[in-house]
C-alpha positions in Angstrom: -15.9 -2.1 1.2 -15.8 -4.0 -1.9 -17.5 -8.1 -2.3 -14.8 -10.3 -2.0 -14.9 -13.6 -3.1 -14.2 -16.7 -0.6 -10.7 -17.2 -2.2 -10.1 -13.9 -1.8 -11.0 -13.7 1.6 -8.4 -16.5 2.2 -5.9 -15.0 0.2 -6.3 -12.3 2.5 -6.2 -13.8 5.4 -3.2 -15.6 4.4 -1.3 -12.7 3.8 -1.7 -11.1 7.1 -0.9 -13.8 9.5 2.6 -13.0 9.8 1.7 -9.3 11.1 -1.1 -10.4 13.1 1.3 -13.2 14.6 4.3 -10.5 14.9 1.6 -8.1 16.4 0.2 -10.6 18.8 4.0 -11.3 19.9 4.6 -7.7 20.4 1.2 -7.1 22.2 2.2 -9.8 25.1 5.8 -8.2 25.2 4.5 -5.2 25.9 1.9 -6.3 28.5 4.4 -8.6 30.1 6.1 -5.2 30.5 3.0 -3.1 32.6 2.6 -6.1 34.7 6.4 -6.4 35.9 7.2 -2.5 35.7 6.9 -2.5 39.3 8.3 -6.0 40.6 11.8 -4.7 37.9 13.4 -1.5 38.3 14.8 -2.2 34.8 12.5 0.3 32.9 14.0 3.6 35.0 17.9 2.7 34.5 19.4 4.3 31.0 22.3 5.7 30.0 22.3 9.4 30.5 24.2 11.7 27.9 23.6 15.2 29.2 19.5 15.7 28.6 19.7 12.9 26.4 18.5 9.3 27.9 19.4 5.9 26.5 17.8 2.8 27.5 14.4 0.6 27.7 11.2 2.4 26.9 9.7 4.4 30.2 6.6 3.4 31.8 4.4 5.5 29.8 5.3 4.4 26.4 4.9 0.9 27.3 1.4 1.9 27.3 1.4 3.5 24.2 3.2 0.7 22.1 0.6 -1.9 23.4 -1.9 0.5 22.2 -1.1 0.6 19.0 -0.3 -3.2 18.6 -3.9 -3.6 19.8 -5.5 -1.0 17.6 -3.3 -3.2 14.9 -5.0 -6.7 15.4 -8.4 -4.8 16.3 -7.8 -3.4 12.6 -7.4 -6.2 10.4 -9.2 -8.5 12.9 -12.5 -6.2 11.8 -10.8 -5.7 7.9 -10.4 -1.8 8.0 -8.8 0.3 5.7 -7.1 2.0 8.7 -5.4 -1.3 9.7 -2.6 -0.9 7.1 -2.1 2.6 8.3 -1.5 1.4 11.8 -0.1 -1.9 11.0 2.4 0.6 9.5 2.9 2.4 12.2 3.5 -0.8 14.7 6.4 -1.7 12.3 8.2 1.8 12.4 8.1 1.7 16.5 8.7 -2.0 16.3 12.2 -1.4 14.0 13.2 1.5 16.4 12.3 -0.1 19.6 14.1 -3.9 18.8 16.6 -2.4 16.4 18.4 -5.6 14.9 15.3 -8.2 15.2 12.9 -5.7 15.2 14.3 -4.1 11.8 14.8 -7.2 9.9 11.0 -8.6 11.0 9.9 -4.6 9.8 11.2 -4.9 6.4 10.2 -8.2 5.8 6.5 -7.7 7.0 5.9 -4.1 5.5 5.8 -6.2 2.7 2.7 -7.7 3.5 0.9 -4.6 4.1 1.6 -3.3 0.5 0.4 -6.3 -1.0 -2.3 -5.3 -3.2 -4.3 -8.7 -2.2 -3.9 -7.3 1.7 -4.8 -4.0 0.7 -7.7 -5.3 -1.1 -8.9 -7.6 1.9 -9.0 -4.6 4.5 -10.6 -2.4 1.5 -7.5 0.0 1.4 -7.1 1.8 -1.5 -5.2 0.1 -4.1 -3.0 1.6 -6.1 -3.6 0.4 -9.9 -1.3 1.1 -12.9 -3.6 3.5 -15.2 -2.9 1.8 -18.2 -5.2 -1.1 -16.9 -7.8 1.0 -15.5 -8.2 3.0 -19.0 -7.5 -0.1 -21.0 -5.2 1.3 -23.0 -2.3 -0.6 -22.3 -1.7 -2.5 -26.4 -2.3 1.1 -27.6 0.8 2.9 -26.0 4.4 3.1 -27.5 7.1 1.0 -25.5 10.2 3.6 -24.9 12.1 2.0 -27.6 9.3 3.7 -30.3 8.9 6.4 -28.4 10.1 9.6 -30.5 13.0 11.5 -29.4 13.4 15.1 -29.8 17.6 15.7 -30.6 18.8 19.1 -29.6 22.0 21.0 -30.9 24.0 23.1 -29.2 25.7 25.3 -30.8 29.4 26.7 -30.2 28.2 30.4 -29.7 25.9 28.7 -27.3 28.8 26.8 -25.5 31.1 29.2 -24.6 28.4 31.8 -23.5 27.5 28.9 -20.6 30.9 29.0 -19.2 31.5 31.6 -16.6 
């Protein structure tokens, strides 16, 4: 993992509150959700089409989903590079499991995980144009002087394309 400076490191910070906030909300959701999945017998009614089930997640994948919201703060509490991974993850269950909230929270914080300064604080690879890793950026033709190569078609040509 790379120095970072202390700005940086608040920059960083800064930039992951709202998943870590969104994850911590999620994580006592869920948890809420093991602890009353035996006082409710909401979790077992769906609607049944044929072998197909509709309806709130079953007791196992409670457990799952607070897994993976946990292994999401654990992640960029400790700033690894498999926290965006994972923080990714959260989102794409999150944005199935609370479709209309949960989608419009998804987009907006998926965001945040592509942010280079994010990627950068949990020492994710970021992705750099290669013009400013090779410093040739003022050397390269814009498209406008790019040359462009004209081709002619002939008629012989034309009508032999034609079926």
């Amino acid at each position: 993992m790379t120095d970072l400076t202390k700005e940086q490191l608040a920059d960083g910070k800064k930039v992951l509150e709202g998943p870590t906030i969104y994850f911590w909300v999620l994580a006592v959701i869920a948890g809420i959700g093991i602890l009353s999945q035996n006082s409710i017998d909401l979790l077992s009614k769906g609607i049944n089409f044929g072998p197909v089930s509709i309806g709130f997640p079953g007791s196992n994948s409670i457990w799952i989903f607070a897994a993976l919201y946990v292994a999401g703060l654990v992640g960029m509490h400790m700033r690894k590079s498999w926290a965006v991974p994972v923080g990714r993850a959260g989102l794409v269950v999150s944005m199935v499991v609370l479709f209309p909230v949960g989608t419009i929270f998804g987009a907006i914080l998926w965001k945040r995980f592509n942010d280079p300064i994010s990627k950068r604080y949990l020492g994710y690879k970021v992705d750099e144009p290669v013009a400013a890793t090779t410093g040739a950026a003022t050397s390269s033709p814009s498209a406008a002087e790019a040359p462009v190569e004209k081709i002619a078609i002939t008629a012989e040509e034309k009508t032999q394309a034609k079926p």
